[in-house]
PQR file with spaces between the fields and no chain letter, atoms N, CA, C, O and H, PARSE charges and radii, in Angstrom:
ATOM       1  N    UNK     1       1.948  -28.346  -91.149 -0.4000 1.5000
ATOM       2  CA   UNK     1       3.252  -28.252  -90.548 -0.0000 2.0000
ATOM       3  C    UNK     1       3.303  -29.128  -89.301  0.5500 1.7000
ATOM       4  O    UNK     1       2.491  -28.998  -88.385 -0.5500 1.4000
ATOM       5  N    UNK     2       4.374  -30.102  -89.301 -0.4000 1.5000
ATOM       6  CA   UNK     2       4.519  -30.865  -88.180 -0.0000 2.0000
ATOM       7  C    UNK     2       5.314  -30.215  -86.762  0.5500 1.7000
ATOM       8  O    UNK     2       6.300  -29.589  -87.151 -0.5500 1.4000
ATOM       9  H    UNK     2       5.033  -30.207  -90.045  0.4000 1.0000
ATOM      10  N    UNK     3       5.244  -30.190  -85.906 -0.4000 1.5000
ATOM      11  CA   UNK     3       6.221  -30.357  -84.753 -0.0000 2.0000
ATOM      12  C    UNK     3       7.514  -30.062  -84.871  0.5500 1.7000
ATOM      13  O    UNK     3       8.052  -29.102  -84.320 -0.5500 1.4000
ATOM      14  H    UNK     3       4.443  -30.698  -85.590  0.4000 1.0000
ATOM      15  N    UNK     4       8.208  -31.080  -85.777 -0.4000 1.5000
ATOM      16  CA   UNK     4       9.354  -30.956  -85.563 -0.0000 2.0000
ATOM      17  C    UNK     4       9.741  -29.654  -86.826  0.5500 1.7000
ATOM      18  O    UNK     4      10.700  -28.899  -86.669 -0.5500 1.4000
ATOM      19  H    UNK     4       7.772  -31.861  -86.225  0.4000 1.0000
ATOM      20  N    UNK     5       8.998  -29.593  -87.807 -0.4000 1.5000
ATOM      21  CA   UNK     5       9.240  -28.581  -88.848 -0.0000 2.0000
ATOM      22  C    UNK     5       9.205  -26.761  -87.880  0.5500 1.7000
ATOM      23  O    UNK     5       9.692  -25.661  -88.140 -0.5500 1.4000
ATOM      24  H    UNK     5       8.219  -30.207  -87.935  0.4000 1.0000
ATOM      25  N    UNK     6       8.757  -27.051  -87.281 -0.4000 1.5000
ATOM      26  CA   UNK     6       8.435  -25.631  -86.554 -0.0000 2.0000
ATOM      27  C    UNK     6       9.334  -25.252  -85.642  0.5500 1.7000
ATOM      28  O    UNK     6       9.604  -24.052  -85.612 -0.5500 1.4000
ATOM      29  H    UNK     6       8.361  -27.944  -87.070  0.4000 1.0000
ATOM      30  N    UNK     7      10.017  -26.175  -84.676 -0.4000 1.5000
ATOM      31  CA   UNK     7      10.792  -26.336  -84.347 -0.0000 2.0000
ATOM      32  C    UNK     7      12.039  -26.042  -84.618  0.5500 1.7000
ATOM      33  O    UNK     7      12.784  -25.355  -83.919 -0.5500 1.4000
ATOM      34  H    UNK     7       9.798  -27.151  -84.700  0.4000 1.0000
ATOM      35  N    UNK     8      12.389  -26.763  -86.044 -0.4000 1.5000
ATOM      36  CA   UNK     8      13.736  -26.326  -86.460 -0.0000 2.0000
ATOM      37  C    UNK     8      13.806  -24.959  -87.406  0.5500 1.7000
ATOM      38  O    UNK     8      14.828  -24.527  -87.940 -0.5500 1.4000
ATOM      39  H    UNK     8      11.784  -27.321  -86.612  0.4000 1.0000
ATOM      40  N    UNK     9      12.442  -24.370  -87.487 -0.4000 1.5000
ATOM      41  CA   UNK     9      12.381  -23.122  -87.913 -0.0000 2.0000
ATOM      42  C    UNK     9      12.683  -22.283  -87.071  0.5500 1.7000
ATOM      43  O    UNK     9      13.424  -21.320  -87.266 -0.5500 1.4000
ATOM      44  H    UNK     9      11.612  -24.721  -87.053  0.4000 1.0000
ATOM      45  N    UNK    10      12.029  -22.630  -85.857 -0.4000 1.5000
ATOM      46  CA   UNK    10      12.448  -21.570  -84.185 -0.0000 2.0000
ATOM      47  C    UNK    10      13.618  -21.519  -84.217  0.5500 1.7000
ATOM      48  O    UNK    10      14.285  -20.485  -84.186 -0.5500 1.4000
ATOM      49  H    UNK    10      11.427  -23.413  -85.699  0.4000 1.0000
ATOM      50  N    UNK    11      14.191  -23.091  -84.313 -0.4000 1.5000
ATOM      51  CA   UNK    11      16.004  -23.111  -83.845 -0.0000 2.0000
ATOM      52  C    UNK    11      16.901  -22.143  -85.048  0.5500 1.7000
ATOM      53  O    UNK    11      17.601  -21.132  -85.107 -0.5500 1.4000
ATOM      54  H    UNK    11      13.649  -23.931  -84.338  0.4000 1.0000
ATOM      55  N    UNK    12      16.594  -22.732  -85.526 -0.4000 1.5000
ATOM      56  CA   UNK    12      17.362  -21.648  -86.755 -0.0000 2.0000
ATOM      57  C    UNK    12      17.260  -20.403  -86.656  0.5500 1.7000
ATOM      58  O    UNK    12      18.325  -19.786  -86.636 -0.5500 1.4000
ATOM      59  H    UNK    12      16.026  -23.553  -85.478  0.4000 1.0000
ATOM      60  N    UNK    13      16.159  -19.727  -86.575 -0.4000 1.5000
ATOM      61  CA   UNK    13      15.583  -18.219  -86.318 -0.0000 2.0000
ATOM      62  C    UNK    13      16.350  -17.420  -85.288  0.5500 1.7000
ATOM      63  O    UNK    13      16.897  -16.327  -85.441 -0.5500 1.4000
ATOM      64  H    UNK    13      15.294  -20.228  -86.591  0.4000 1.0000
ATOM      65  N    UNK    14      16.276  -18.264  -84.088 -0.4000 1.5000
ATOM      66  CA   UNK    14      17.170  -17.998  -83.186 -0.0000 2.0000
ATOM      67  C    UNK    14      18.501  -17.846  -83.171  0.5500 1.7000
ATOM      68  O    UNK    14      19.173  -16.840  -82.942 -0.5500 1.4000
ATOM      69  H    UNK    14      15.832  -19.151  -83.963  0.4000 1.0000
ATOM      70  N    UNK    15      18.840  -19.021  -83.457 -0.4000 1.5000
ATOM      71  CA   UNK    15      20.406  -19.083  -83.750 -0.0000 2.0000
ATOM      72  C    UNK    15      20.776  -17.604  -84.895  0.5500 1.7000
ATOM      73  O    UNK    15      21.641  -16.800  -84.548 -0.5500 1.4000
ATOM      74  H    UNK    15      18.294  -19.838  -83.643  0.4000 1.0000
ATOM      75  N    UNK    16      19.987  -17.414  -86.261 -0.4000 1.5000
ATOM      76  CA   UNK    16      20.721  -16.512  -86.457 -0.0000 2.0000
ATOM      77  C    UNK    16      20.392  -15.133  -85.898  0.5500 1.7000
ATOM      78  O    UNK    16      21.143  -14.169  -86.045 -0.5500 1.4000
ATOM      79  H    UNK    16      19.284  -18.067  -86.542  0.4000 1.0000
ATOM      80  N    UNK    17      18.886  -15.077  -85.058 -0.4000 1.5000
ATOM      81  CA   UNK    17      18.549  -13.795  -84.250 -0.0000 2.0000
ATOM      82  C    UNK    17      20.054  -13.325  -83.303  0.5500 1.7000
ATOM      83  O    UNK    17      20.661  -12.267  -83.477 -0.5500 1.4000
ATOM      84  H    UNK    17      18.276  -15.861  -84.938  0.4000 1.0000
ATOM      85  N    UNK    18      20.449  -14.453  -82.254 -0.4000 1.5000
ATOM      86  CA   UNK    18      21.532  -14.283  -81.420 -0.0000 2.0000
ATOM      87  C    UNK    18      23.129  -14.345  -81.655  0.5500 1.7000
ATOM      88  O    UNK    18      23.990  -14.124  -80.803 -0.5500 1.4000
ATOM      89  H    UNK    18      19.957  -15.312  -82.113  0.4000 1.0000
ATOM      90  N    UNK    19      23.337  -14.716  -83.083 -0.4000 1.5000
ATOM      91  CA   UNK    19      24.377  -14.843  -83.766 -0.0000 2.0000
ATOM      92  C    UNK    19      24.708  -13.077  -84.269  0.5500 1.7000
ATOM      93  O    UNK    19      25.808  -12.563  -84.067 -0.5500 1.4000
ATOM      94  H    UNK    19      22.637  -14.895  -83.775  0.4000 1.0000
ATOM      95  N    UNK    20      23.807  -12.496  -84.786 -0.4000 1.5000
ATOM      96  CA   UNK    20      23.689  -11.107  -85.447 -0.0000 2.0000
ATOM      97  C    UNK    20      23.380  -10.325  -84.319  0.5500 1.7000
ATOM      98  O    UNK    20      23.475   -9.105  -84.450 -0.5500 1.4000
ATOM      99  H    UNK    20      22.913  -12.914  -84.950  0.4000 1.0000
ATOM     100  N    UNK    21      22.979  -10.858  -83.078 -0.4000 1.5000
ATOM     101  CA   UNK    21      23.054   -9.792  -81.613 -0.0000 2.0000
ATOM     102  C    UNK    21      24.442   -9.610  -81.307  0.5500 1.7000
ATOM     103  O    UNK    21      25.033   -8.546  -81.119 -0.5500 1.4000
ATOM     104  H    UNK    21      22.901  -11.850  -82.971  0.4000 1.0000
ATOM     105  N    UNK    22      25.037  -11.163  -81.273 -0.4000 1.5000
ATOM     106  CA   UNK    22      26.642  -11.271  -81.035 -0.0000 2.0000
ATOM     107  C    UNK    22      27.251  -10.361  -81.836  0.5500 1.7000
ATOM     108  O    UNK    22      27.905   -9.592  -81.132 -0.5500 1.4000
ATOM     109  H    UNK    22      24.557  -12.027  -81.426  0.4000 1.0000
ATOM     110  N    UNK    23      27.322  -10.129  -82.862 -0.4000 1.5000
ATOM     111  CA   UNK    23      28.307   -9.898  -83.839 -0.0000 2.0000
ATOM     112  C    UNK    23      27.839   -7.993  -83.693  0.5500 1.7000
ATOM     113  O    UNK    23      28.656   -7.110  -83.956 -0.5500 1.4000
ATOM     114  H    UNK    23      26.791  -10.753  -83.434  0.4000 1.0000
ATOM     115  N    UNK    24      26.820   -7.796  -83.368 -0.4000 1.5000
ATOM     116  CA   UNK    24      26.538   -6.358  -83.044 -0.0000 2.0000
ATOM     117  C    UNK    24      27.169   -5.919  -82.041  0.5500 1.7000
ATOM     118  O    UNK    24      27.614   -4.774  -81.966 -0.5500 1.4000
ATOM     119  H    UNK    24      26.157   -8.513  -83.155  0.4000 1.0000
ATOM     120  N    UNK    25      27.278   -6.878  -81.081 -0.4000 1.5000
ATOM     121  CA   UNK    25      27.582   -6.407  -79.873 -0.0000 2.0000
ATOM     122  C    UNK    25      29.025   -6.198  -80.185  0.5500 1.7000
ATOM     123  O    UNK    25      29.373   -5.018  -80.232 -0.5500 1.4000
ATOM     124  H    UNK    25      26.916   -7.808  -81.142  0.4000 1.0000
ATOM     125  N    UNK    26      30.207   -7.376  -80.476 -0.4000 1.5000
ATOM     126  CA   UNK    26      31.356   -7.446  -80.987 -0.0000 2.0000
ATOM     127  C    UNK    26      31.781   -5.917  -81.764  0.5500 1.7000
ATOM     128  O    UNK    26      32.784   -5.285  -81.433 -0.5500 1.4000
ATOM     129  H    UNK    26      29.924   -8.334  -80.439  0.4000 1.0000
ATOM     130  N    UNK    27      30.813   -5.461  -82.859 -0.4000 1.5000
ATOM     131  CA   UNK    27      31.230   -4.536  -83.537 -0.0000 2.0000
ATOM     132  C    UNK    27      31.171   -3.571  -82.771  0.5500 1.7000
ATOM     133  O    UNK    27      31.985   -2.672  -82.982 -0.5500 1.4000
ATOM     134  H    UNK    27      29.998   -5.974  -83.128  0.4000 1.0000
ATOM     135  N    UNK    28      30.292   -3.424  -81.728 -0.4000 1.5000
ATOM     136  CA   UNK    28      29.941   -1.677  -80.871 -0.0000 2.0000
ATOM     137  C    UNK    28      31.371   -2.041  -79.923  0.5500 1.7000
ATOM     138  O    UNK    28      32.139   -1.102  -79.712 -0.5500 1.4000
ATOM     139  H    UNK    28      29.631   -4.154  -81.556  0.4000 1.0000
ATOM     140  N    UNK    29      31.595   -2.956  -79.548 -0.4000 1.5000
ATOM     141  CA   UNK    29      33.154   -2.605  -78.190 -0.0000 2.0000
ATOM     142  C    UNK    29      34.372   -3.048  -79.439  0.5500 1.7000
ATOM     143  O    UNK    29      35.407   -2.803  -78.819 -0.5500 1.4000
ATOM     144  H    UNK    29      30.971   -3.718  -79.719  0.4000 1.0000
ATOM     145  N    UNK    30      34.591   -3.299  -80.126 -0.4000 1.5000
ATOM     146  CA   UNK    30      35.777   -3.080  -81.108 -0.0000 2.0000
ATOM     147  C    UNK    30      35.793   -1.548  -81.732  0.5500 1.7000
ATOM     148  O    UNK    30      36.836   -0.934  -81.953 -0.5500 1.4000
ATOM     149  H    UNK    30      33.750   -3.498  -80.629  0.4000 1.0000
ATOM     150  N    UNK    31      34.543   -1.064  -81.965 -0.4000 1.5000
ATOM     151  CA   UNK    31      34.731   -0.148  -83.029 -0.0000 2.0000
ATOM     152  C    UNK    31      35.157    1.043  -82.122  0.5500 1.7000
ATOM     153  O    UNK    31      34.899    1.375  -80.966 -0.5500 1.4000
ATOM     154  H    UNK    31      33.696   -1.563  -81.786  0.4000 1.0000
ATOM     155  N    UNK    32      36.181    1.720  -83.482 -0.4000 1.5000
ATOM     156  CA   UNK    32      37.054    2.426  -82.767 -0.0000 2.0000
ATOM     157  C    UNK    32      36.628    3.896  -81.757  0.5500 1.7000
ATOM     158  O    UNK    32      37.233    4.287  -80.759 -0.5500 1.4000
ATOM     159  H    UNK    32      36.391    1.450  -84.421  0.4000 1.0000
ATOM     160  N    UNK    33      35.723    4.347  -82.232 -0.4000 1.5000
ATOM     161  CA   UNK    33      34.942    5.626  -81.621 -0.0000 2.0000
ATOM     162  C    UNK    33      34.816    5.386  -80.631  0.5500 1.7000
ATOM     163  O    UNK    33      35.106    6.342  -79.912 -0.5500 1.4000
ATOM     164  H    UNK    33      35.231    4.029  -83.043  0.4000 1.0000
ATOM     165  N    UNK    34      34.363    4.148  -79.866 -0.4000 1.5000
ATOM     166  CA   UNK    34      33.510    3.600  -78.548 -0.0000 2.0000
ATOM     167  C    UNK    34      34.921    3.428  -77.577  0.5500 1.7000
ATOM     168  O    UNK    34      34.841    3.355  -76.351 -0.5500 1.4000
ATOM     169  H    UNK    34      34.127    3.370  -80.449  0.4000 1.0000
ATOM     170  N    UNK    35      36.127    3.381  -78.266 -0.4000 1.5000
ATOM     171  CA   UNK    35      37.730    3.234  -77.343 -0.0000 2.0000
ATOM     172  C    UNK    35      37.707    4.241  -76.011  0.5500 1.7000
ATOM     173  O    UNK    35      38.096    3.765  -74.945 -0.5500 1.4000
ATOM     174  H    UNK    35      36.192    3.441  -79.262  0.4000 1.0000
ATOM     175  N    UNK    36      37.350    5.340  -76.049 -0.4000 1.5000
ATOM     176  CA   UNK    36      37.797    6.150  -75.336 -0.0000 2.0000
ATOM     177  C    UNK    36      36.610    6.182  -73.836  0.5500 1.7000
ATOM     178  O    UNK    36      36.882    6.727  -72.766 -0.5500 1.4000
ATOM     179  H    UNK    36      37.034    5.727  -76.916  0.4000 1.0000
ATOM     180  N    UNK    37      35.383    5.493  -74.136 -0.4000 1.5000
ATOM     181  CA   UNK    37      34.188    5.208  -73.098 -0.0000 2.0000
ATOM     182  C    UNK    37      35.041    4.400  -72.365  0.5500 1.7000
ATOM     183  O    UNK    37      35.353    4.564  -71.186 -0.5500 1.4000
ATOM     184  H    UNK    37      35.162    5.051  -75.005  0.4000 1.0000
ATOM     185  N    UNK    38      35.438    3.437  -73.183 -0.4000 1.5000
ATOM     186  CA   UNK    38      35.908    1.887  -72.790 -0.0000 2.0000
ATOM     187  C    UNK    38      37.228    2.116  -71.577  0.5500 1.7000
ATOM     188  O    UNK    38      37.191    1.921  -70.363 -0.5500 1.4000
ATOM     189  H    UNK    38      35.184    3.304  -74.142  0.4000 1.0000
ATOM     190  N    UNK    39      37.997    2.445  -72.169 -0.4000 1.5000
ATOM     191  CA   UNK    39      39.333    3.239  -71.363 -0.0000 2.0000
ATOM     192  C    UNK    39      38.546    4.173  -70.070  0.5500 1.7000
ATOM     193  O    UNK    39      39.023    4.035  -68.943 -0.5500 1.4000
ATOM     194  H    UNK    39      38.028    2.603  -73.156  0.4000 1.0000
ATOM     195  N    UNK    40      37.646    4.882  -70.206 -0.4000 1.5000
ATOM     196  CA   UNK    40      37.397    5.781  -69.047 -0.0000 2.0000
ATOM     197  C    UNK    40      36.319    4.602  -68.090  0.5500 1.7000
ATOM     198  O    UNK    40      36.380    4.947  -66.910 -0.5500 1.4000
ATOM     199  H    UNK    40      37.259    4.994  -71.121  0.4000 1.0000
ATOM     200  N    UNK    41      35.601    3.643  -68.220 -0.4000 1.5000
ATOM     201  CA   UNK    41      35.104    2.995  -68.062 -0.0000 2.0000
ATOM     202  C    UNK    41      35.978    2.262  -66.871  0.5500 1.7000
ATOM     203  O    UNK    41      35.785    2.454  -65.670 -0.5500 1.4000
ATOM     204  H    UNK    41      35.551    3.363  -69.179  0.4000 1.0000
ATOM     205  N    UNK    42      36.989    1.375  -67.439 -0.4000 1.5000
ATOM     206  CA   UNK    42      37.906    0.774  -67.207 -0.0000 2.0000
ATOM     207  C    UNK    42      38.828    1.486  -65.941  0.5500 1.7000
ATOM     208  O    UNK    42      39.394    0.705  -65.176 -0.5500 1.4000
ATOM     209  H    UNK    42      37.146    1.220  -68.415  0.4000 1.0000
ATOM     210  N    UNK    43      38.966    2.821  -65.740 -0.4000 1.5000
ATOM     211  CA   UNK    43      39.625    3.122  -64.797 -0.0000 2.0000
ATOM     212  C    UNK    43      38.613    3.823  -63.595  0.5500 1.7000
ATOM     213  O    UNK    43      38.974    4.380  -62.558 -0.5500 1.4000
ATOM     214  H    UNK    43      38.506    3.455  -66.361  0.4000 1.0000
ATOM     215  N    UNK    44      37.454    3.635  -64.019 -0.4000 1.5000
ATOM     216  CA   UNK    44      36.886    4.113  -62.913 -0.0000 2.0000
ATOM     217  C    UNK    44      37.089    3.372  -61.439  0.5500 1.7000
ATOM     218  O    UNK    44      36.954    4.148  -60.493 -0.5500 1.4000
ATOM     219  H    UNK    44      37.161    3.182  -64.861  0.4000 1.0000
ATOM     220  N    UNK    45      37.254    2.621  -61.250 -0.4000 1.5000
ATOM     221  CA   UNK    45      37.468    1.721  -60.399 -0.0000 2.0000
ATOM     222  C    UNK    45      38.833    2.509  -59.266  0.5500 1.7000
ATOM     223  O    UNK    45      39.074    2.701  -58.074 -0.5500 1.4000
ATOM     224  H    UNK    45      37.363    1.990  -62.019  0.4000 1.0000
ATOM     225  N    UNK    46      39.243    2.676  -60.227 -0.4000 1.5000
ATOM     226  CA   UNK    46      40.799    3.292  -59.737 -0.0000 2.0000
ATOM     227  C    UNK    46      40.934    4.683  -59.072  0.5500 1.7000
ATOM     228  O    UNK    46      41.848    5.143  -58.388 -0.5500 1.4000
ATOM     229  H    UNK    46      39.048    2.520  -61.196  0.4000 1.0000
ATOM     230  N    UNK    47      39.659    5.262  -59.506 -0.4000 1.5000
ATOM     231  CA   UNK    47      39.856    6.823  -59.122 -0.0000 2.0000
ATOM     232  C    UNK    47      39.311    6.922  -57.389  0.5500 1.7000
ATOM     233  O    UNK    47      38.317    6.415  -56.868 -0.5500 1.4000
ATOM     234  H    UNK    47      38.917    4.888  -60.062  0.4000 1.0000
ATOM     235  N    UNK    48      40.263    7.676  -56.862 -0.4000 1.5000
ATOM     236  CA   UNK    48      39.940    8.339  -55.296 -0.0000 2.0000
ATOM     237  C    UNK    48      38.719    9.322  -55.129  0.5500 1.7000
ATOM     238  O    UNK    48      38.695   10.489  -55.520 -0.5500 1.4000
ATOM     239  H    UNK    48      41.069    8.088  -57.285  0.4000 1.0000
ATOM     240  N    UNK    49      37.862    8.749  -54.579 -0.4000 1.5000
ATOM     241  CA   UNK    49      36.310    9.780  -53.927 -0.0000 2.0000
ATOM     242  C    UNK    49      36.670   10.041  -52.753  0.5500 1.7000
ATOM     243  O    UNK    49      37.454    9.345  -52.108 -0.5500 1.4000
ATOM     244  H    UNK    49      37.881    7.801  -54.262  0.4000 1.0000
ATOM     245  N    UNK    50      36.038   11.253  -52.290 -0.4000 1.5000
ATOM     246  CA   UNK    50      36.106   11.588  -50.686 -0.0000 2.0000
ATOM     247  C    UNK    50      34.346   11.151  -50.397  0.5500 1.7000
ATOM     248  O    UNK    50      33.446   11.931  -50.709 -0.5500 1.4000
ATOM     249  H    UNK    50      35.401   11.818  -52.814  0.4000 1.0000
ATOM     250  N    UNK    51      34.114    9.953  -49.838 -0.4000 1.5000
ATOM     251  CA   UNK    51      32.437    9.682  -49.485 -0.0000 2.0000
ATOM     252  C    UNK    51      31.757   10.123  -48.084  0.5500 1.7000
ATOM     253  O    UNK    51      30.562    9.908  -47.883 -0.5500 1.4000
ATOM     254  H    UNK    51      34.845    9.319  -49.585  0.4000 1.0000
């Protein structure tokens, strides 16, 4: 195996390792169950503490 053969085995590997991370990640904040974290998430910012 040369250099560059190993190489474009890494690249590839990768690409679809981080392609199928993406698309995991995509599916966990679309999917619908995870809406209501997301929304409470989202307004935390907003809520009044006495510190």
């Amino acid at each position: 195996m040369t250099y560059e053969t190993v190489a474009r085995i890494a690249q590839q590997g990768g690409l679809i390792y981080f392609g199928l991370l993406f698309l995991g990640g995509c599916a966990y904040a679309l999917w619908p169950k995870n809406g209501d974290a997301f929304v409470r998430a989202a307004r935390l910012p907003l809520e009044e503490e006495d510190l």
